[in-house]
C-alpha positions, -999 to 999 in steps of 0.1 A, spaced: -551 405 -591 -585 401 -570 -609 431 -575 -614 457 -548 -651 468 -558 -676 463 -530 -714 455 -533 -739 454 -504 -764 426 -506 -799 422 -485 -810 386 -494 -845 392 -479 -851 425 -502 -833 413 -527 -811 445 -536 -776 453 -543 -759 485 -540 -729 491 -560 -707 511 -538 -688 539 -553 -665 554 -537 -666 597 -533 -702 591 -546 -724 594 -514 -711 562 -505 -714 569 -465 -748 584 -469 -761 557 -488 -747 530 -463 -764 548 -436 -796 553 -453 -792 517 -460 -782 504 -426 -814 503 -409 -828 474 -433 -801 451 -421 -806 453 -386 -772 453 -372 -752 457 -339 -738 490 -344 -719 493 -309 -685 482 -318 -684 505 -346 -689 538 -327 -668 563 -320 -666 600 -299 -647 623 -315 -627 647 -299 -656 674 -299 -679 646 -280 -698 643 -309 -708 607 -321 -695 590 -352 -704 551 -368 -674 540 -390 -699 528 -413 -680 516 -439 -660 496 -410 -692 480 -404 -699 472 -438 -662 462 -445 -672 431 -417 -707 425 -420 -717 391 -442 -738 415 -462 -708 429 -484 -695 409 -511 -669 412 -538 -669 415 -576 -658 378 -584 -689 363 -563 -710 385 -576 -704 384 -613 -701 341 -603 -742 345 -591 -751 373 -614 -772 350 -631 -780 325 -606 -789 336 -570 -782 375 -580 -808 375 -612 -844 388 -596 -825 413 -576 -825 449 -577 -791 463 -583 -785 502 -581 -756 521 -579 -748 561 -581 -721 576 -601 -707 610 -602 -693 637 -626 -655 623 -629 -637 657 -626 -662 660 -593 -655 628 -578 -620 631 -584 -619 672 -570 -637 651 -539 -611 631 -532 -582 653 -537 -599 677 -506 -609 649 -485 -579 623 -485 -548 650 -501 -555 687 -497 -543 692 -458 -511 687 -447 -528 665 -422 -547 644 -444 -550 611 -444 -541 604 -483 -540 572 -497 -509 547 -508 -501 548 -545 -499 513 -557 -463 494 -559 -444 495 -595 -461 523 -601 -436 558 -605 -459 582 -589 -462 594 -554 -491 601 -535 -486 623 -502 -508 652 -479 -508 684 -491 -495 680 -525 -506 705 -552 -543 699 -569 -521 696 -597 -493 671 -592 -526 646 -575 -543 649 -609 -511 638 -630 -501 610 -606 -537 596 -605 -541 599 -644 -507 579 -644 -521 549 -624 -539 525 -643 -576 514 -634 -564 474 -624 -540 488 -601 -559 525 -588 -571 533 -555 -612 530 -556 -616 564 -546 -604 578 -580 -603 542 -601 -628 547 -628 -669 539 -618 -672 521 -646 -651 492 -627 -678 488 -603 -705 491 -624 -700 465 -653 -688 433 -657 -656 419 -667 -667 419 -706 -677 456 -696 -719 447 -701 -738 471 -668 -746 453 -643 -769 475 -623 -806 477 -630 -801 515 -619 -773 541 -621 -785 573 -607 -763 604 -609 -747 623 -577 -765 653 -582 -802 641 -589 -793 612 -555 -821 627 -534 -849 622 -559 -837 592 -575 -826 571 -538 -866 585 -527 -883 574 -565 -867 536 -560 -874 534 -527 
C-alpha cells in the first residue's frame, strides 16, 4: 500500500515540512505559502458570509512542491541530505479531540471514510466515545492521516526521525519564529 504522508519541499531554501495533520497544518501552509510564489487564484473561494477562503491544502495537494514518503525516504540521503526538515507534532489525546470536533462532532460534518476490511464505522455526529473506539480499532497502515499516528510521518520505514526539528503544538509560535 503507497503511503499517504505529505511533505512540502522548497528546493531553493532547501526545507521540508513534514505535514501533520490536526497539527497547525493550514497555518503552517499559509505561513509557508509566500516563499513559493504561487498563483493562488484558482484556489479561492467566497463563502456564504462573503468572506474569502484559499483551500490551501488544495493548492498544496497540486503544486510540484509536495511530495510523498517513498521519494523522499528514496533522496533522503541524496538530493534531501543538506536540507532542513521540520515538522510539528501534537499531544495525541489533543490531536485526536481535534479531529473528532472538526470532521465528526455535527450532524453536518464532513467526517471522514473508515478504511475497507476494516469492521468499524465512521459517520457525523457519532458519540466522542464510539469515534475513539473505532479509530483505536484501525490500524496505523490502513488509518485516516488525521488521527494515524505522527510518528508515520515523522520517521522512516525502519522508524529512524527524519526531521532535523519536531516542535510541539503548543510551543508552535516560538519555535516556527526561533527557526525562521
Amino acid at each position: 500500500m503507497r503511503s499517504r504522508e505529505k511533505y512540502i519541499v522548497h528546493d531553493g531554501r532547501e526545507f521540508i515540512y513534514f505535514v501533520t495533520q490536526k497539527v497547525a497544518c493550514t497555518s503552517i501552509k499559509t505561513a509557508l505559502l509566500p516563499l513559493f510564489g504561487m498563483d493562488v487564484a484558482d484556489f479561492e473561494r467566497t463563502r456564504p458570509d462573503g468572506t474569502q477562503k484559499l483551500r490551501v491544502h488544495k493548492l498544496f495537494d497540486a503544486s510540484e512542491y509536495q511530495i510523498g514518503k517513498e521519494q523522499l525516504v528514496a533522496d533522503l540521503d541524496g538530493r534531501y541530505q543538506g536540507y532542513f526538515k521540520f515538522a510539528f507534532v501534537r499531544n495525541p489525546w489533543d490531536r485526536l479531540l481535534s479531529c473528532y470536533f472538526n470532521k465528526f462532532a455535527r450532524a453536518n460534518a464532513p467526517g471522514l471514510k473508515a478504511p475497507a476490511n476494516i469492521d468499524v464505522e465512521l459517520y457525523a455526529g457519532m458519540p466522542f466515545a464510539e469515534f475513539v473506539e473505532s479509530v483505536s480499532a484501525i490500524p496505523d497502515r490502513k488509518a485516516n492521516l488525521h488521527f494515524r499516528s505522527q510518528h508515520t510521518a515523522i520517521c522512516d520505514p525502519g522508524g529512524r526521525p527524519m526531521a532535523s526539528f519536531v516542535g510541539r503544538f503548543g510551543d508552535l509560535a516560538a519555535d516556527f519564529k526561533d527557526e525562521w
